[in-house]
C-alpha positions as CSV (number, residue, x, y, z in Angstrom):
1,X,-18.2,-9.0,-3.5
2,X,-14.7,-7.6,-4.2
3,X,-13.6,-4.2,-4.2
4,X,-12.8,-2.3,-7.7
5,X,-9.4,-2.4,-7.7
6,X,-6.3,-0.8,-10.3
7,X,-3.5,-3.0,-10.5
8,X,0.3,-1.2,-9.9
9,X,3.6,-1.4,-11.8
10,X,6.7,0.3,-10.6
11,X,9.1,1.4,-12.8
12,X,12.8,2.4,-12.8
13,X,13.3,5.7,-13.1
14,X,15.3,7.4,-15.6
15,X,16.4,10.7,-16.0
16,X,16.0,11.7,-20.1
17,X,16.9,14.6,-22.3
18,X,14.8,15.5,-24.9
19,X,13.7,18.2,-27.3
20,X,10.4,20.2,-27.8
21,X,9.3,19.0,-31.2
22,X,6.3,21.3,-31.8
23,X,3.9,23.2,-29.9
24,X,-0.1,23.4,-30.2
25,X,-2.8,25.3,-28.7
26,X,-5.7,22.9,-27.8
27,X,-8.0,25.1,-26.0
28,X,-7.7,29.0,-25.5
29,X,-6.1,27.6,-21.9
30,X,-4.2,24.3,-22.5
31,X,-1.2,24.5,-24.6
32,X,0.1,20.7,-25.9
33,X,4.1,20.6,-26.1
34,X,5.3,17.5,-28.3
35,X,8.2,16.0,-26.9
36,X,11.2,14.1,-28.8
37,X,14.6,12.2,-28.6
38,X,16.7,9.0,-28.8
39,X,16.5,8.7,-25.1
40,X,12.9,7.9,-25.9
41,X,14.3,4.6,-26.6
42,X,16.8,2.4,-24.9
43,X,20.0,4.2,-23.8
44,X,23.0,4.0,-21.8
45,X,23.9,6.9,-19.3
46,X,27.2,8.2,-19.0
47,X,28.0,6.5,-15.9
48,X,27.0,3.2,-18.2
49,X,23.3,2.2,-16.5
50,X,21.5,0.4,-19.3
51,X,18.1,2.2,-19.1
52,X,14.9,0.5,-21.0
53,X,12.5,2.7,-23.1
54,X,10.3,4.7,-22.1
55,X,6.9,3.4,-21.6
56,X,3.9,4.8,-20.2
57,X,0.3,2.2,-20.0
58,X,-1.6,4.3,-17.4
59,X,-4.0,6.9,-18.5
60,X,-2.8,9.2,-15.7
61,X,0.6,8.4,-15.5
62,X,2.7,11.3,-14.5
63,X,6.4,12.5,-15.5
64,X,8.7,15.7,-14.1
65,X,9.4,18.1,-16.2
66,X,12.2,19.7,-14.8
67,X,13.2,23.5,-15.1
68,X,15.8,26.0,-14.8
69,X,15.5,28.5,-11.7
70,X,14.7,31.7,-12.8
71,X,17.1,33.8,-14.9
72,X,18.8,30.5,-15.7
73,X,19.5,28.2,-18.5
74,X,20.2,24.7,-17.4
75,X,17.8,22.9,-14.5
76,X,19.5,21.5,-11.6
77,X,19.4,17.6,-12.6
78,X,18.3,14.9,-9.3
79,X,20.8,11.9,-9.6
80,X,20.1,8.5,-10.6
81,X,21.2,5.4,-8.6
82,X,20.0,2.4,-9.2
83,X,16.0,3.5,-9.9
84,X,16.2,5.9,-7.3
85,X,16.3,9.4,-7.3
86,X,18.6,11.4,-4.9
87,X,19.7,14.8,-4.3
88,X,23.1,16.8,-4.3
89,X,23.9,19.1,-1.3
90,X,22.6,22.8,-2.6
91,X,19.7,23.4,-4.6
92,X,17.0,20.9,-5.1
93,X,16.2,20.5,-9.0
94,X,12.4,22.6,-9.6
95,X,10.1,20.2,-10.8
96,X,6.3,20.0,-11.9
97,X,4.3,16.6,-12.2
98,X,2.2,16.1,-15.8
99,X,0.5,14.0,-17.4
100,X,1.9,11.9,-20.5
101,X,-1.4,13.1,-22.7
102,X,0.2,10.5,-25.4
103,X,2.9,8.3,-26.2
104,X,3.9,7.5,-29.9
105,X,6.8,4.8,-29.1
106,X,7.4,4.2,-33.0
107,X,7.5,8.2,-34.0
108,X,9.1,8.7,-30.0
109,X,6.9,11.5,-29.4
110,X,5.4,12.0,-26.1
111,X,2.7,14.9,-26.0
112,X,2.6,17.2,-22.6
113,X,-0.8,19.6,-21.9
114,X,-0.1,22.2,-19.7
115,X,-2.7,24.7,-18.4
116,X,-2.0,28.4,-19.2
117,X,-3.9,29.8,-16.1
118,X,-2.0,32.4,-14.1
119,X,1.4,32.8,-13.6
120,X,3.9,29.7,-12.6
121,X,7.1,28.0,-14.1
122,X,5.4,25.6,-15.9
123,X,3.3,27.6,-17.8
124,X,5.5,30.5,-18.4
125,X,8.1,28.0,-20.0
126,X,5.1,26.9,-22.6
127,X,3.7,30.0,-23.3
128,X,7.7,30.9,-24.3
129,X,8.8,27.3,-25.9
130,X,9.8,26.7,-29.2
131,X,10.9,23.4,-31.2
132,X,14.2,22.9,-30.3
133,X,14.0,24.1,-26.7
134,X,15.4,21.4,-24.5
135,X,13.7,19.7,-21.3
136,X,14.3,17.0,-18.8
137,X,11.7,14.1,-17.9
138,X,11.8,11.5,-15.1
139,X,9.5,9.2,-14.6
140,X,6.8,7.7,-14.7
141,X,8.0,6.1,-11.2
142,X,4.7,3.7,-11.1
143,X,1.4,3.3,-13.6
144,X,-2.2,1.7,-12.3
145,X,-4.3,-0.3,-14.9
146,X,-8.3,0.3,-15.5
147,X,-10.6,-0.3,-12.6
148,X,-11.2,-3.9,-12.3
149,X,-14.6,-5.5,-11.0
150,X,-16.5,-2.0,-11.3
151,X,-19.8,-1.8,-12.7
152,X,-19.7,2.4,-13.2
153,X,-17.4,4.8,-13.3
154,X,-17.6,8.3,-11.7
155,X,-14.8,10.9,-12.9
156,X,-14.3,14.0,-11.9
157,X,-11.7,16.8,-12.2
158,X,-10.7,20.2,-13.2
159,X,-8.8,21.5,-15.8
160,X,-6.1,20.4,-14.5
161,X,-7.0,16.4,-14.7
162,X,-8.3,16.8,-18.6
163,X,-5.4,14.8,-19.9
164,X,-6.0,12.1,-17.9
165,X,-9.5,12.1,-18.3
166,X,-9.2,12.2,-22.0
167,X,-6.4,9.5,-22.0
168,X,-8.7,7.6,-20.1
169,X,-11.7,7.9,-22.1
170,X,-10.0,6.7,-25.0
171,X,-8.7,3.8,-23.7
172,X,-12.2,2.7,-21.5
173,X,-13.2,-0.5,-23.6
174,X,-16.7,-0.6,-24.9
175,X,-19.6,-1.0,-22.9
176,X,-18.2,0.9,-20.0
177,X,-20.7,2.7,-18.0
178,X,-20.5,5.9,-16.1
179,X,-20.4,9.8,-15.7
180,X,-17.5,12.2,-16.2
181,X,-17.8,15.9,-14.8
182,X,-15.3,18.3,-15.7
183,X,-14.5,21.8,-13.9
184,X,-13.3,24.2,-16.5
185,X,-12.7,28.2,-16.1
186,X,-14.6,28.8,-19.2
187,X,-16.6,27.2,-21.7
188,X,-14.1,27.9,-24.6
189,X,-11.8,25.9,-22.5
190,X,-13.9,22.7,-23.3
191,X,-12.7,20.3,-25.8
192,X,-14.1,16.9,-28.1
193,X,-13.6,14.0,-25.9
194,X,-14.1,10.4,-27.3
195,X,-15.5,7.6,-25.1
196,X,-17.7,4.8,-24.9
197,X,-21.3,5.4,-25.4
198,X,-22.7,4.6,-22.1
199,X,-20.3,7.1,-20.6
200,X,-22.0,10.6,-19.9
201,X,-19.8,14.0,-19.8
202,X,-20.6,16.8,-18.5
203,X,-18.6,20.0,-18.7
204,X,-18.8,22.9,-16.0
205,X,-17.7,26.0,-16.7
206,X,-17.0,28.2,-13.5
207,X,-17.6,31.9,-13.5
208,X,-14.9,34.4,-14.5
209,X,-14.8,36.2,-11.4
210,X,-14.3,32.7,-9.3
211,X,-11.4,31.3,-11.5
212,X,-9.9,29.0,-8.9
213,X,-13.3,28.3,-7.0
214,X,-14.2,24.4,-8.3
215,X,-17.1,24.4,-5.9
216,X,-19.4,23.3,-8.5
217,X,-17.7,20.1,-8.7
218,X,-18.8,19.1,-5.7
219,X,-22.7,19.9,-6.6
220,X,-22.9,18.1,-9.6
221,X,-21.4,15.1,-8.0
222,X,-24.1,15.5,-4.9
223,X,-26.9,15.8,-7.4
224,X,-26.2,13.1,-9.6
225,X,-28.2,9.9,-10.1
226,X,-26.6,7.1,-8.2
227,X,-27.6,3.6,-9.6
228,X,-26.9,0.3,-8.3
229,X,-23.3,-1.7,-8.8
230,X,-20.2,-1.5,-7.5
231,X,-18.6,2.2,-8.5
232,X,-15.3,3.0,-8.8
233,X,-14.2,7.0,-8.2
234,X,-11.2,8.7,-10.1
235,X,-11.0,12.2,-9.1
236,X,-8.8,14.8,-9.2
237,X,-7.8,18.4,-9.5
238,X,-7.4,21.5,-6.3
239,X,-6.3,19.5,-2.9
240,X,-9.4,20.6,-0.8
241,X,-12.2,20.2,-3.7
242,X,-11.5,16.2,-4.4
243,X,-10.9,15.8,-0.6
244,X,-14.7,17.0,0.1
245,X,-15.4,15.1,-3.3
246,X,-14.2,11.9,-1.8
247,X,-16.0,12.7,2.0
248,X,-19.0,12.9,0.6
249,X,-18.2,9.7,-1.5
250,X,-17.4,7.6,1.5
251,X,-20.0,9.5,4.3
252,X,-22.8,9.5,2.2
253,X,-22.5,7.6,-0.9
254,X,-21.1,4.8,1.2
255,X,-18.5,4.3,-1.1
256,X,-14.9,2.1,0.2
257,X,-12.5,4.2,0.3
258,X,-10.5,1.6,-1.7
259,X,-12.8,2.1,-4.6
260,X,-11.7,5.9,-4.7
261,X,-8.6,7.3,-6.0
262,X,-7.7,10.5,-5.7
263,X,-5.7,13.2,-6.6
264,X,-4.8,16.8,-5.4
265,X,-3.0,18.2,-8.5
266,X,-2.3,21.6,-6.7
267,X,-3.5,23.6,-3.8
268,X,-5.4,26.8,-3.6
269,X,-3.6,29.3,-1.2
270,X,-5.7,32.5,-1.0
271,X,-3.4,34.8,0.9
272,X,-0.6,34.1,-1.9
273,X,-2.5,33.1,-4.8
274,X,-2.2,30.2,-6.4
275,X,0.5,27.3,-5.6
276,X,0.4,24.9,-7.8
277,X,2.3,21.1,-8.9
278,X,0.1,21.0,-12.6
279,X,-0.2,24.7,-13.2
């Protein structure tokens, strides 16, 4: 019997300036920043590359946002050359990974969720934003299809993966099967998620005083019914919570470790507080 599998597609990458076009608060801890501009679409860069439009199929395909150092204006831009991105001697451009929530390619609006949990450059630039502002996308690089040949699904995450999770709810085709566990820091932080109907979600609200402890996670996935069929695993969220996720998937679930993917969308450092690539 073959492995569930998600089919890959590598992209060009191209380097695009575009415009906030509004801003939203989803939850009282995710803030959605609508993105906009021509380069959207088809364009030519000044050194006269021909780039394609931007496209994004994969529920958790990621882009940079790219940002200016602090007390600056303009971000230090990576250089193109030929699909590849490279570097200038000097500073390194600061950039975060996200999720492309949605892609509108006739309005060319892309939509960004960012979490508003702590301090970080991400999130300080969306809780400050405003239409007009300007930012700096590259990517996607690479997108992965739908698990092929699974019976179930098992999803987890924290806040963090929600706007893959939802993407990827939305798009599962009817009659999927599976569960979907969610890590959130509070309960007002939970939002209406469409799926199939065979697919069970279940939110987890941590406790206040353990805001970047997703240990529960882990539990929920231990105690949860397992039945028969070839699963597929998506998880992601804090770098040591969907590694343990996936050990106890492969040691004693038995799961091939082909039939998980996996994600470490930042990393918990308790001496400094919290570094983070999504935050």
């Amino acid at each position: 019997m073959s492995v569930p599998a998600r089919p890959l597609t590598v992209f060009p990458v191209a380097l695009r300036e575009l415009a906030v076009a509004r801003i939203v608060d989803v939850t009282a801890g995710m803030r959605r920043v609508t993105l906009t501009g021509g380069q959207l679409g088809a364009f030519t860069s000044e050194d006269g590359t021909e780039w394609p439009a931007f496209t994004s199929p994969g529920f958790d395909d990621d882009i940079r946002l790219l940002f200016p150092y602090p007390g600056e204006s303009e971000p230090v831009l990576p250089l193109i050359e030929d699909g590849r991105v490279t570097f200038a001697e000097g500073r390194r451009p600061i950039a975060r990974a996200y999720t492309v929530r949605r892609y509108d390619p006739h309005g060319r609006e892309l939509d960004v969720d960012i979490v508003l949990h702590g301090d970080g450059i991400a999130s300080d630039w969306a809780r400050a934003a405003a239409p007009g502002d300007r930012m700096h996308i590259a990517g996607p690089a690479r997108t992965q299809g739908l698990p092929v040949g699974a019976d179930r699904l098992l999803i987890a995450g924290d806040d963090t993966a929600i706007p893959a999770i939802a993407r990827l709810l939305e798009e599962l085709p009817d009659g999927t099967r599976g569960r979907v566990l969610i890590d959130v820091e509070h309960a007002s932080h939970t939002q209406e998620l469409r799926g199939p109907a065979g697919v069970d979600l279940t939110w987890l609200p941590r406790h206040p005083s353990a805001p970047a402890h997703p240990g529960g996670l882990l539990e929920a996935v231990r105690r949860m019914a397992w039945a028969e069929g070839e699963w597929f695993a998506w998880l992601a969220g804090e770098q040591s919570a969907v590694q343990e996720i996936r050990r106890h998937l492969v040691r004693d679930r038995h799961m091939p470790k082909s039939a998980i993917d996996f994600t470490g969308y930042w990393k918990r450092e308790p001496a400094d507080g919290v570094g983070s690539r999504r935050l």
